[in-house]
PDB file with one MODEL, atoms N, CA, C and O in Angstrom:
MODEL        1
ATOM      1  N   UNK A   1     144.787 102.931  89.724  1.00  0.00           N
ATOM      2  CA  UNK A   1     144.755 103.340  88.335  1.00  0.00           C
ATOM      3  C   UNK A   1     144.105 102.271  87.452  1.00  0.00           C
ATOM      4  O   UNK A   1     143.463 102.547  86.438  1.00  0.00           O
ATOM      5  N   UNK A   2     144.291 101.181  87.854  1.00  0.00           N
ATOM      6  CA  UNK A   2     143.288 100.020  87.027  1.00  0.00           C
ATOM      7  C   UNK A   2     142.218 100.101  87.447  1.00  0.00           C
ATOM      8  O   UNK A   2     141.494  99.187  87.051  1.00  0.00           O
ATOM      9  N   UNK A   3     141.751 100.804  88.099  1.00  0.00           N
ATOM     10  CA  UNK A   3     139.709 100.581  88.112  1.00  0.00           C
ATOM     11  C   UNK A   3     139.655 101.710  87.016  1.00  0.00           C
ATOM     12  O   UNK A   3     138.782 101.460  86.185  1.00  0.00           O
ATOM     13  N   UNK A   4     140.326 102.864  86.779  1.00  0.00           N
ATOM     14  CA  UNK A   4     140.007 103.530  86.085  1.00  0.00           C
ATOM     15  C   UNK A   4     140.311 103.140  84.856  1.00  0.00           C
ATOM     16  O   UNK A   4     139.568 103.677  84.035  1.00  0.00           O
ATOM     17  N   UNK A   5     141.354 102.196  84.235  1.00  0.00           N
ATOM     18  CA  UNK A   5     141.133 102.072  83.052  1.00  0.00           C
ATOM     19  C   UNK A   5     139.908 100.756  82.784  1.00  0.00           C
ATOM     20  O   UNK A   5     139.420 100.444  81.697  1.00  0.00           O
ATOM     21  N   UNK A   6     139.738 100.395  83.575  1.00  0.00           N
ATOM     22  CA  UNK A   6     138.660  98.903  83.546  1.00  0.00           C
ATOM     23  C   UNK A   6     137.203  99.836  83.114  1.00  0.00           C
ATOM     24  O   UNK A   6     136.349  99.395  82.346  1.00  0.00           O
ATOM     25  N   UNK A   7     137.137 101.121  83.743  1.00  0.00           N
ATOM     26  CA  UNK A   7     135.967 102.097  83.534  1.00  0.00           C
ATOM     27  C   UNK A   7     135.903 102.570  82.633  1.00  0.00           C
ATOM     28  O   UNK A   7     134.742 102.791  82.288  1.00  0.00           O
ATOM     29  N   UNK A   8     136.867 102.981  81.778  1.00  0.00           N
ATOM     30  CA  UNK A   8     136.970 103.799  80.665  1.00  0.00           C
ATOM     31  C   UNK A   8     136.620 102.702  79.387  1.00  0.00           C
ATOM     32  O   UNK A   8     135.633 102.625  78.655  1.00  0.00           O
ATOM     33  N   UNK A   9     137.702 102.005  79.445  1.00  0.00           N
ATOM     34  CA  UNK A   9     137.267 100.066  78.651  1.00  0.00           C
ATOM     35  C   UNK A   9     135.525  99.970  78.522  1.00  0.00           C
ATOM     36  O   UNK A   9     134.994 100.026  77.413  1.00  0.00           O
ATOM     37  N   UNK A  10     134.780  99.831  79.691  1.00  0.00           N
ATOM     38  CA  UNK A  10     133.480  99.836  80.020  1.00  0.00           C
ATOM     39  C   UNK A  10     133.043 100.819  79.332  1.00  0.00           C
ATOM     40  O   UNK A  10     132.352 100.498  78.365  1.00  0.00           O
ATOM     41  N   UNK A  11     133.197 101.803  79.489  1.00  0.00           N
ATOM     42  CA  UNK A  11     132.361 102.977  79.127  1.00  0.00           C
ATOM     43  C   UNK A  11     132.142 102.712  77.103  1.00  0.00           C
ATOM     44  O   UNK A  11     131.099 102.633  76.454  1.00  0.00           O
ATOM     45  N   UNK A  12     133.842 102.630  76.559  1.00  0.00           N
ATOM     46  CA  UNK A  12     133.755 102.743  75.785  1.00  0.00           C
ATOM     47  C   UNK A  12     133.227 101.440  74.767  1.00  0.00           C
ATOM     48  O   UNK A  12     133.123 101.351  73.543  1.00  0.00           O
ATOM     49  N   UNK A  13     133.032 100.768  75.559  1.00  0.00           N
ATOM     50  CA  UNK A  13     132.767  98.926  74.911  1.00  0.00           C
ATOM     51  C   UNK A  13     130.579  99.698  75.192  1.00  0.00           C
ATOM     52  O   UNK A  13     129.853  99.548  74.210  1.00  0.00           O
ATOM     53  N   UNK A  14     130.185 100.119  75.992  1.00  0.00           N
ATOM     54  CA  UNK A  14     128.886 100.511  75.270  1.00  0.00           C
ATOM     55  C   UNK A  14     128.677 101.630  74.838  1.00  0.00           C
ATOM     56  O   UNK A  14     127.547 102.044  75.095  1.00  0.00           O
ATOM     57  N   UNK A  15     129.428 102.415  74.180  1.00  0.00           N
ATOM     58  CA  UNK A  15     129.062 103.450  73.240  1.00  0.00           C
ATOM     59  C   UNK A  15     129.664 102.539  72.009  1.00  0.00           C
ATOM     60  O   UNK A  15     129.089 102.844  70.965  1.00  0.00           O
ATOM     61  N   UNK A  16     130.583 101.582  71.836  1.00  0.00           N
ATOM     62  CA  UNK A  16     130.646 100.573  70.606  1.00  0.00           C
ATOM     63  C   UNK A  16     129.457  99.818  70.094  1.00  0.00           C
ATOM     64  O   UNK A  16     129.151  99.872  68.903  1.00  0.00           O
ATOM     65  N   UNK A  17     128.634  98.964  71.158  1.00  0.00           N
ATOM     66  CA  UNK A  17     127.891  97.958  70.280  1.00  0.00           C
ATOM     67  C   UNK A  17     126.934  98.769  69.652  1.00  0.00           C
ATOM     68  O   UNK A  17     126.705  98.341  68.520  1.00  0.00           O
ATOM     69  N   UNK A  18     126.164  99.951  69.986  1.00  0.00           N
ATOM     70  CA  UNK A  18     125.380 100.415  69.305  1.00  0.00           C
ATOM     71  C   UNK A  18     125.323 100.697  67.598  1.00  0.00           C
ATOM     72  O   UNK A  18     124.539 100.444  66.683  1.00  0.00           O
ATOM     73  N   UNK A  19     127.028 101.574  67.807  1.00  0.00           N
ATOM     74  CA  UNK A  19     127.362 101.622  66.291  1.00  0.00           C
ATOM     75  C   UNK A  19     127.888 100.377  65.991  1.00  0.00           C
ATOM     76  O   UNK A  19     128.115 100.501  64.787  1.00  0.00           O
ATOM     77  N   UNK A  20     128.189  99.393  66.261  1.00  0.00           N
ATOM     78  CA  UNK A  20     128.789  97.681  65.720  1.00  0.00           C
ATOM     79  C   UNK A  20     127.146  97.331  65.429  1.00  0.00           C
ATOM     80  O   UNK A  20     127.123  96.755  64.341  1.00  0.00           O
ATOM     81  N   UNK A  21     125.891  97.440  65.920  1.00  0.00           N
ATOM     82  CA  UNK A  21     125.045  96.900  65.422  1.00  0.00           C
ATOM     83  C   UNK A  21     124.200  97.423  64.427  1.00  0.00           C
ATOM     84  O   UNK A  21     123.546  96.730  63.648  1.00  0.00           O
ATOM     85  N   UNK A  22     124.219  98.676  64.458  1.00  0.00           N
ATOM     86  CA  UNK A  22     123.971  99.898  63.510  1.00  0.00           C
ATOM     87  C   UNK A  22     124.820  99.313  62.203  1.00  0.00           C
ATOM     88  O   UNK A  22     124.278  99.229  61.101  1.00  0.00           O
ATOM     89  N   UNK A  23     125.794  99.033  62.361  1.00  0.00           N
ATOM     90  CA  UNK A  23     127.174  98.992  61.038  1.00  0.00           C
ATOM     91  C   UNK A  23     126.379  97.545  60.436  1.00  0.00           C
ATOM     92  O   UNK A  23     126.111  97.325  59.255  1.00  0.00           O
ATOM     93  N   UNK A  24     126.192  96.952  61.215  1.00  0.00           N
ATOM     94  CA  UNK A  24     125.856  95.200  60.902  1.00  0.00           C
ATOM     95  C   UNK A  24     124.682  95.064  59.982  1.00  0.00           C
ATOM     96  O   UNK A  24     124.462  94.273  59.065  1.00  0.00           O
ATOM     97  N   UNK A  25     123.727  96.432  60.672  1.00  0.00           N
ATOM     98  CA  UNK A  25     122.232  96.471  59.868  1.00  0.00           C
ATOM     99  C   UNK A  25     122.236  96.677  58.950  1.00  0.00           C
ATOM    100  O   UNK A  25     121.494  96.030  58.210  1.00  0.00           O
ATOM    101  N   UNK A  26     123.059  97.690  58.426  1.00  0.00           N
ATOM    102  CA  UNK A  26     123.581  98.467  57.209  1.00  0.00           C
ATOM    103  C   UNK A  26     123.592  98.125  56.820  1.00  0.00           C
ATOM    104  O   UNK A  26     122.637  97.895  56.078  1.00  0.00           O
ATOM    105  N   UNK A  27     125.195  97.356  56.730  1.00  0.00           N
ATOM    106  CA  UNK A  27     125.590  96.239  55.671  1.00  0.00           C
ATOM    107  C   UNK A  27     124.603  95.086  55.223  1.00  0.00           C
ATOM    108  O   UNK A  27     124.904  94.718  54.087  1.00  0.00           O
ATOM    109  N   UNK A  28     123.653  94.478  55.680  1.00  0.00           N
ATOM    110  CA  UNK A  28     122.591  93.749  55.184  1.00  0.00           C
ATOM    111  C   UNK A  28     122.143  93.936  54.538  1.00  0.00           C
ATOM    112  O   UNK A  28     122.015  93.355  53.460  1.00  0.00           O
ATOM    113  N   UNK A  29     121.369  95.541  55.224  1.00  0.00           N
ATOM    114  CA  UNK A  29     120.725  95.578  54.063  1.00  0.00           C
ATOM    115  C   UNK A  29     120.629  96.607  52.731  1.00  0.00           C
ATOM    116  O   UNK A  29     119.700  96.980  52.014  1.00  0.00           O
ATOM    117  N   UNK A  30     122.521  96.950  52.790  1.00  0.00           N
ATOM    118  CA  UNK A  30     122.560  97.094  51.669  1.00  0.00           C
ATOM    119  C   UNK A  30     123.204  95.819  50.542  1.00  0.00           C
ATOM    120  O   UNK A  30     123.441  95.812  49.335  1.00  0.00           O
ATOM    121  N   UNK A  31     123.321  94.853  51.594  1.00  0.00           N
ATOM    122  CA  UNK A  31     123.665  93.718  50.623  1.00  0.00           C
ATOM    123  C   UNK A  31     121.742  93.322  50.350  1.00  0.00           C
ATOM    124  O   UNK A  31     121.450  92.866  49.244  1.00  0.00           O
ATOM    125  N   UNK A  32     121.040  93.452  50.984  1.00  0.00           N
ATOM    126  CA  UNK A  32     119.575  93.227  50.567  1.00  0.00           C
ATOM    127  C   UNK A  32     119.830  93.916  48.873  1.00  0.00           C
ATOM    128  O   UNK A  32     120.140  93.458  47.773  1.00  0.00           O
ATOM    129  N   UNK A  33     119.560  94.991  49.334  1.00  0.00           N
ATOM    130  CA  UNK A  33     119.408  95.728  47.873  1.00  0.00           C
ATOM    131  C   UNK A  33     120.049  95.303  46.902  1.00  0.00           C
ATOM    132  O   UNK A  33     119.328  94.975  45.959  1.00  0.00           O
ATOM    133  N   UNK A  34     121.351  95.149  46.719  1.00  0.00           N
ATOM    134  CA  UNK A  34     122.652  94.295  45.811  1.00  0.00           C
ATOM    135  C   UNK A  34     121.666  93.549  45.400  1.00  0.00           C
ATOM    136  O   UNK A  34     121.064  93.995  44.423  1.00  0.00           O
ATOM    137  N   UNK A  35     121.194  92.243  45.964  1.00  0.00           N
ATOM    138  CA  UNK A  35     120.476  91.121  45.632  1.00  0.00           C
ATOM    139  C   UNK A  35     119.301  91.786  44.793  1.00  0.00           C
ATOM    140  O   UNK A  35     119.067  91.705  43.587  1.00  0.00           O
ATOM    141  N   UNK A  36     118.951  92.144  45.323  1.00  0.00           N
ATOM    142  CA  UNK A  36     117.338  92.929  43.970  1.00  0.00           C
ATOM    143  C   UNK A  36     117.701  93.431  42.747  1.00  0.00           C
ATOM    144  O   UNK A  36     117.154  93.291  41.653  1.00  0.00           O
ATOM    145  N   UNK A  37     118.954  94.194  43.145  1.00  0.00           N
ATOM    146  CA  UNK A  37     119.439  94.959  42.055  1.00  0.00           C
ATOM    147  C   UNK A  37     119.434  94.274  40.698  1.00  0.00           C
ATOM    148  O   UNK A  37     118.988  94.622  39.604  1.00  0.00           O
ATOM    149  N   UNK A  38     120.193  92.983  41.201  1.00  0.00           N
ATOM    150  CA  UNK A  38     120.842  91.680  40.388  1.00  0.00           C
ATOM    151  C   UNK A  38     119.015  91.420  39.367  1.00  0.00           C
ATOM    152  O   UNK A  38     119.134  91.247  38.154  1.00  0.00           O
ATOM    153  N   UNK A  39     117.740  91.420  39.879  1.00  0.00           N
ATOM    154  CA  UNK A  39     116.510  90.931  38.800  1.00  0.00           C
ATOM    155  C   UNK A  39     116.744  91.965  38.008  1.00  0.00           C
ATOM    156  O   UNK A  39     116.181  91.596  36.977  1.00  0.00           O
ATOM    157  N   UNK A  40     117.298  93.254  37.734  1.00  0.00           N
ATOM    158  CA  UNK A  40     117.415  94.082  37.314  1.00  0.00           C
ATOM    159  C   UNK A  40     118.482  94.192  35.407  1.00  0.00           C
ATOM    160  O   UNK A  40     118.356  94.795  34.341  1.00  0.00           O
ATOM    161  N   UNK A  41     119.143  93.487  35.842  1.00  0.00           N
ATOM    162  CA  UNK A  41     120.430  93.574  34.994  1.00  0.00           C
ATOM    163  C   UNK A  41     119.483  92.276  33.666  1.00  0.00           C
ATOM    164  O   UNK A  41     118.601  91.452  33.909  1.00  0.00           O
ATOM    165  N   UNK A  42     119.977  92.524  32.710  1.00  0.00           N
ATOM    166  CA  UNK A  42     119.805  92.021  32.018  1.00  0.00           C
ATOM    167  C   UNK A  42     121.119  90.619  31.620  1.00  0.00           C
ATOM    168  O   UNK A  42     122.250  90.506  32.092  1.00  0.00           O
ATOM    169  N   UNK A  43     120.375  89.683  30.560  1.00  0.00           N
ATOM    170  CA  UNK A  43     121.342  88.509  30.210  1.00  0.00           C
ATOM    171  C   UNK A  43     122.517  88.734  30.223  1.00  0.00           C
ATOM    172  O   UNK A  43     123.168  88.076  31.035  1.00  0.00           O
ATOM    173  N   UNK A  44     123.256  89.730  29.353  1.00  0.00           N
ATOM    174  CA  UNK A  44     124.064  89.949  29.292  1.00  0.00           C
ATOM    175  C   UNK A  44     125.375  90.449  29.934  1.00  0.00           C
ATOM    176  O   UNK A  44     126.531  90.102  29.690  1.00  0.00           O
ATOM    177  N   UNK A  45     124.765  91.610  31.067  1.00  0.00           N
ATOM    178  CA  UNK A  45     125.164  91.510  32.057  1.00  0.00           C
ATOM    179  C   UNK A  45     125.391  90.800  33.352  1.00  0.00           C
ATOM    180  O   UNK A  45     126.336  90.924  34.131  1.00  0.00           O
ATOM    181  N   UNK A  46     124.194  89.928  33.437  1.00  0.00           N
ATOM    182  CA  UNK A  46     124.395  89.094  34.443  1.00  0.00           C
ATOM    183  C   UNK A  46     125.455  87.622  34.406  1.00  0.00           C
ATOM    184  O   UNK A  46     125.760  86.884  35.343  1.00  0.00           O
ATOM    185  N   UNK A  47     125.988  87.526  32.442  1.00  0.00           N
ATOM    186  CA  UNK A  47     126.754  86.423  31.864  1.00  0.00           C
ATOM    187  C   UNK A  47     128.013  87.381  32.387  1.00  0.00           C
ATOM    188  O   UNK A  47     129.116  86.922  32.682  1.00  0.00           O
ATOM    189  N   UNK A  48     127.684  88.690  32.447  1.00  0.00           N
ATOM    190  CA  UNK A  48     129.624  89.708  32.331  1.00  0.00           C
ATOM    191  C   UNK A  48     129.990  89.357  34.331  1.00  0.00           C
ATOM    192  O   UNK A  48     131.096  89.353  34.871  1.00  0.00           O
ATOM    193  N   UNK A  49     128.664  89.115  34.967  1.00  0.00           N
ATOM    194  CA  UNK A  49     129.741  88.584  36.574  1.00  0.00           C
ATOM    195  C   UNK A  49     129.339  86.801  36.639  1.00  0.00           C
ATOM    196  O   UNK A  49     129.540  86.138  37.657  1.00  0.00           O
ATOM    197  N   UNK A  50     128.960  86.428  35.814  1.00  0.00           N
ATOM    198  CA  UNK A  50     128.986  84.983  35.946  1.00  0.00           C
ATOM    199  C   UNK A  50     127.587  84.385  36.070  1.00  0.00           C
ATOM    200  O   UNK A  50     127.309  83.191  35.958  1.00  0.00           O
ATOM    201  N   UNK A  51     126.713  85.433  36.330  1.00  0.00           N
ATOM    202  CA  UNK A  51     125.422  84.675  36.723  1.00  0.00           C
ATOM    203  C   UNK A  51     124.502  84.383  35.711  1.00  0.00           C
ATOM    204  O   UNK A  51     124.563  85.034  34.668  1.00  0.00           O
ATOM    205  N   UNK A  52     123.638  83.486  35.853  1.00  0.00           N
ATOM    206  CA  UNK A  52     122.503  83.212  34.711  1.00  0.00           C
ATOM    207  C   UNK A  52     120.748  84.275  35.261  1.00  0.00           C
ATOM    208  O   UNK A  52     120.862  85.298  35.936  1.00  0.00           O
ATOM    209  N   UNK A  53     119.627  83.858  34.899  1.00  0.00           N
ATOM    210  CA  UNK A  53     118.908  84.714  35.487  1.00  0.00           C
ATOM    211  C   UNK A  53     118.323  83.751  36.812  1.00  0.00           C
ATOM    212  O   UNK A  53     117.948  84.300  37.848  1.00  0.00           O
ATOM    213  N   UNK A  54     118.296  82.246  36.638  1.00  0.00           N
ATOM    214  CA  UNK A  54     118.121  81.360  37.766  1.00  0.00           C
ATOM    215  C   UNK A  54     118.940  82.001  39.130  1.00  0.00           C
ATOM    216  O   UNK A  54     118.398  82.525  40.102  1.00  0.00           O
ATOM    217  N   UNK A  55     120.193  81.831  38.942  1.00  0.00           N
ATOM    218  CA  UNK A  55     120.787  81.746  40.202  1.00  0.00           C
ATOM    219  C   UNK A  55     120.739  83.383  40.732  1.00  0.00           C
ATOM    220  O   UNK A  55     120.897  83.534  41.943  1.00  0.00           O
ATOM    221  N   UNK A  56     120.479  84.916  39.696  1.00  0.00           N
ATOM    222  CA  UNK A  56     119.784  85.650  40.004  1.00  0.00           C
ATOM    223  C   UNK A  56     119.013  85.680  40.785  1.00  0.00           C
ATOM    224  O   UNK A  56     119.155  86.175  41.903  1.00  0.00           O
ATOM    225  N   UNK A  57     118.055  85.162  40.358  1.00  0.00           N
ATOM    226  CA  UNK A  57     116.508  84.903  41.067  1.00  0.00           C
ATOM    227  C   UNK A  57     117.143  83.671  42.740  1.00  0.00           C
ATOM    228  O   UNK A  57     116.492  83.746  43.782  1.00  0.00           O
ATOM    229  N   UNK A  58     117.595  83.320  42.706  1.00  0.00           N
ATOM    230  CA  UNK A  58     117.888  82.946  43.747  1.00  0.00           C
ATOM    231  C   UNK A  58     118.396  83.970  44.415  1.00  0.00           C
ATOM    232  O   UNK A  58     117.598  84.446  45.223  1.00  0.00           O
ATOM    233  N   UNK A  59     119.281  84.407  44.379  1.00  0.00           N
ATOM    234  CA  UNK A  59     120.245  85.417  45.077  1.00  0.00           C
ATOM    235  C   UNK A  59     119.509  86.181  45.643  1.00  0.00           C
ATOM    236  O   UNK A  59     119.649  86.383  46.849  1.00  0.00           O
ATOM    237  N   UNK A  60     118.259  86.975  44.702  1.00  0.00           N
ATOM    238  CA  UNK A  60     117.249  88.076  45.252  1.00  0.00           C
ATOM    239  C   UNK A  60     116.312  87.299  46.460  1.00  0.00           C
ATOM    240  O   UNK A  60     115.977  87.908  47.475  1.00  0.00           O
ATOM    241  N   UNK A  61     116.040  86.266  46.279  1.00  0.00           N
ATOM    242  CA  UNK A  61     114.989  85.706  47.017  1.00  0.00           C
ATOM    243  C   UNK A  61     115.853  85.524  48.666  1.00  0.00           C
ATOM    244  O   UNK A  61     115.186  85.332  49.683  1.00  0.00           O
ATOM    245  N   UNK A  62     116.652  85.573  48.686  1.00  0.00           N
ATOM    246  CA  UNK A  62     117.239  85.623  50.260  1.00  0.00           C
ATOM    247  C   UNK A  62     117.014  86.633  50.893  1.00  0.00           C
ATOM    248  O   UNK A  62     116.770  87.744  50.424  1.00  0.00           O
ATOM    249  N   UNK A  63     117.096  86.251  52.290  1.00  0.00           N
ATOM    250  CA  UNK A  63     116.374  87.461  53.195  1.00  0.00           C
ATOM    251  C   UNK A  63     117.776  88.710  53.682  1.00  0.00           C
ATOM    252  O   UNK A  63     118.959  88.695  53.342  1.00  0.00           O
ATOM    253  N   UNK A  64     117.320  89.308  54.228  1.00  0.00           N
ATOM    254  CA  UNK A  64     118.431  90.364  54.240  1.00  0.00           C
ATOM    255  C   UNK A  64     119.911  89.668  55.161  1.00  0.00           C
ATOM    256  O   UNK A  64     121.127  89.700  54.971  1.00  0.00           O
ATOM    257  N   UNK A  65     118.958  89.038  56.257  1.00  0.00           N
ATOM    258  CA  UNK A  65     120.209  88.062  57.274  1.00  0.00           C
ATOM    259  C   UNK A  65     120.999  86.759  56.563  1.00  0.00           C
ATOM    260  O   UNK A  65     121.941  86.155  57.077  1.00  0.00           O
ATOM    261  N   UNK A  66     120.280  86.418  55.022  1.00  0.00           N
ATOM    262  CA  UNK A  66     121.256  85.721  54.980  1.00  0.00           C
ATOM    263  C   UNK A  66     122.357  86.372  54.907  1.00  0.00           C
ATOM    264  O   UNK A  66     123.428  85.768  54.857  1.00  0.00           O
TER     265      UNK A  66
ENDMDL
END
């Protein structure tokens, strides 16, 4: 009965990484977008989450993996 659950474990550990790396891409690069979004917002808004337009402009300029 343990080869069969060692198989099933297996089976289901690669139908996981696909969607775990799928999920990973995502999230990048919708944190990509977030970051662009941010050249977007004006002074005022960007003073209402703390940011200036410098550290903006930083934020956008990172690549999606940071």
């Amino acid at each position: 009965m343990a080869f069969l659950t060692d198989t099933l474990r297996a089976d289901r550990w690669e139908f996981d990484l696909p969607r775990t790396l799928y999920g990973a891409v995502r999230h990048r690069l919708e944190l990509a977008r977030s970051r662009v979004a941010l050249l977007e917002l004006d002074a005022r808004l960007l003073a209402d989450v703390g940011l200036d337009r410098a550290a903006a402009k930083a934020e956008a300029d990172k690549g999606f993996w940071s």
